[in-house]
N, C-alpha and C positions, 0 to 999 in steps of 0.2 A: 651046696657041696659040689668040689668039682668032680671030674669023674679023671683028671688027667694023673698019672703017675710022674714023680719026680724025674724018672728015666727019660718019660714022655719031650722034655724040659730040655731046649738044645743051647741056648742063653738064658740068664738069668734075668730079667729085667734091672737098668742097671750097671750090669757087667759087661765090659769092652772084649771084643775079638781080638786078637794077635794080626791083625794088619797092617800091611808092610807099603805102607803109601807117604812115607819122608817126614810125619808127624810124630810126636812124641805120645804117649798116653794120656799124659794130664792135657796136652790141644784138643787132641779128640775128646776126651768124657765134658770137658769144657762145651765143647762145640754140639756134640751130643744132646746134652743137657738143653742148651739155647735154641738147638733146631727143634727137640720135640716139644718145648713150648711154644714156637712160630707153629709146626703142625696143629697142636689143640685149639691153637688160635684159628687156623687156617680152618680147620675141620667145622668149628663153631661158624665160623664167616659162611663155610660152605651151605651149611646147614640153614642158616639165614636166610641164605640166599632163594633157597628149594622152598623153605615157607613163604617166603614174600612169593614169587613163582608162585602157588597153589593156590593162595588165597587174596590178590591183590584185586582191586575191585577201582569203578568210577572211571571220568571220563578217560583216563588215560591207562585203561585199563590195558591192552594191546600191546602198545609198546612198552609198559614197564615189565609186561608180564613175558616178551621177548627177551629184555634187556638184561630183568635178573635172572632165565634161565643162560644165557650168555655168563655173565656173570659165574653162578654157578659152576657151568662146564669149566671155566678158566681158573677158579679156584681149586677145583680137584687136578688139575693139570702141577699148578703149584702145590698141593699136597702130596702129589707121587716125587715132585721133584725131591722135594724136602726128607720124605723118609727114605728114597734111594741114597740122599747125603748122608742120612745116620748112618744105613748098614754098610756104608763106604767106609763108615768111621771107624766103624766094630761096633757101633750100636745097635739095640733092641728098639724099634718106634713105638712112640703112643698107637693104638689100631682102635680102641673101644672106646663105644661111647660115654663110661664112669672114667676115661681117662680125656676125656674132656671138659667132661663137669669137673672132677679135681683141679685141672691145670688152667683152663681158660675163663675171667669175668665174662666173657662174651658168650658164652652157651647159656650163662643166666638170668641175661637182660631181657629176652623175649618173651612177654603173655604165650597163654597158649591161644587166645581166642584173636580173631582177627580185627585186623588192625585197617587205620584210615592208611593210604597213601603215603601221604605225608607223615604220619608215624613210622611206618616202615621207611623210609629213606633215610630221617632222623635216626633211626636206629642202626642202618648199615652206614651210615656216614661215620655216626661214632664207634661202629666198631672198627673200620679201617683206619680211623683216628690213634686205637687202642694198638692195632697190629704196626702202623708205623712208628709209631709213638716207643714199642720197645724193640721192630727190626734195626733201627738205626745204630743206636747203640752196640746191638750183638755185631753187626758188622762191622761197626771198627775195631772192638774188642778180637772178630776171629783176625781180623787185617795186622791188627799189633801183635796178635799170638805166630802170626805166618798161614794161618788157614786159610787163604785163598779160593780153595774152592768153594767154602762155606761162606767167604766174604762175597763171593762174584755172583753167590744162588741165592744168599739174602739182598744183595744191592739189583742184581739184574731180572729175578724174577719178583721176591715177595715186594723188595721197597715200589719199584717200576708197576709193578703189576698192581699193587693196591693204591700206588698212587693216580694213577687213567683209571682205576674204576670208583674210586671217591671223588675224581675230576666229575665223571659222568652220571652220580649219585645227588652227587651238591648242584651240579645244573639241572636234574629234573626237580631236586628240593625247591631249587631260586624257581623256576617255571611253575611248581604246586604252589608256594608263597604268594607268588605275584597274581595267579589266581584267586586265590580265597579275598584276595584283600582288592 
């Protein structure tokens, strides 16, 4: 039971703001919509990332456990970016964590118990796999709508930014492989 009042209530989740930034309504709740799904995604990745961080173990135990708290911090960078673009929009952001499980496969995919190396990498590989996989698309779709600024924060931070760190994910995976075998 929540304890908040209706009053309390200053958006609706949802409902667009009256802002006066040269987009129509239907651009923005479009674009809205698309960014807090890159967030859930983005939130889930982050989260990933902080478990591989805590519990990664063996010989390369050191750097990977630098590289994903790197990782990490650079993900929440691209998460602040992305819900500053909702509330630009007039949108309300994903913020909780049941609005990550709703929206994103990627807060699902992980055990809770720890994991080889090489499973954790396998895992953040495909989920930057999942996040580029549908940033692309939203970006041309905000590019054809005229949304610009939502096209140049999904191509120059989310596309850019998950693409160097699945570069750097898939070469410790190629280096764990070429190990075991």
């Amino acid at each position: 039971m929540s304890n908040e009042k209706s009053s309390d209530i200053l958006q609706d989740f949802g409902a667009l703001a009256n802002v006066r930034i040269g987009l129509s309504a239907e651009v923005r709740s479009q674009g809205v919509r698309a960014l807090n799904r890159l967030l859930a995604h983005t939130m889930a990745m982050r989260d990933a990332y902080k478990k591989a961080h805590w519990q990664t173990s063996g010989a390369t135990f050191h750097q990977l456990h630098l590289l994903f708290d790197k990782h990490y911090t650079e993900q929440v960078a691209i998460m602040d970016a992305i819900a500053e673009r909702v509330q630009t929009l007039g949108g309300v952001t994903f913020a909780l964590a049941q609005d990550i499980a709703d929206e994103s496969t990627i807060s699902r995919t992980a055990p809770r118990g720890r994991e080889s190396a090489q499973a954790q990498l396998s895992r953040l590989l495909d989920s930057h796999e999942t996040i580029l996989l549908e940033a692309r698309p939203l970006a041309r779709a905000a590019a054809e709508a005229g949304d610009d600024g939502t096209n140049d924060l999904i191509v120059s931070q989310v596309v850019r930014s998950n693409e160097l760190q699945s570069w750097f994910i898939g070469e410790h995976l190629a280096a764990q492989t070429q190990a075991a075998n």
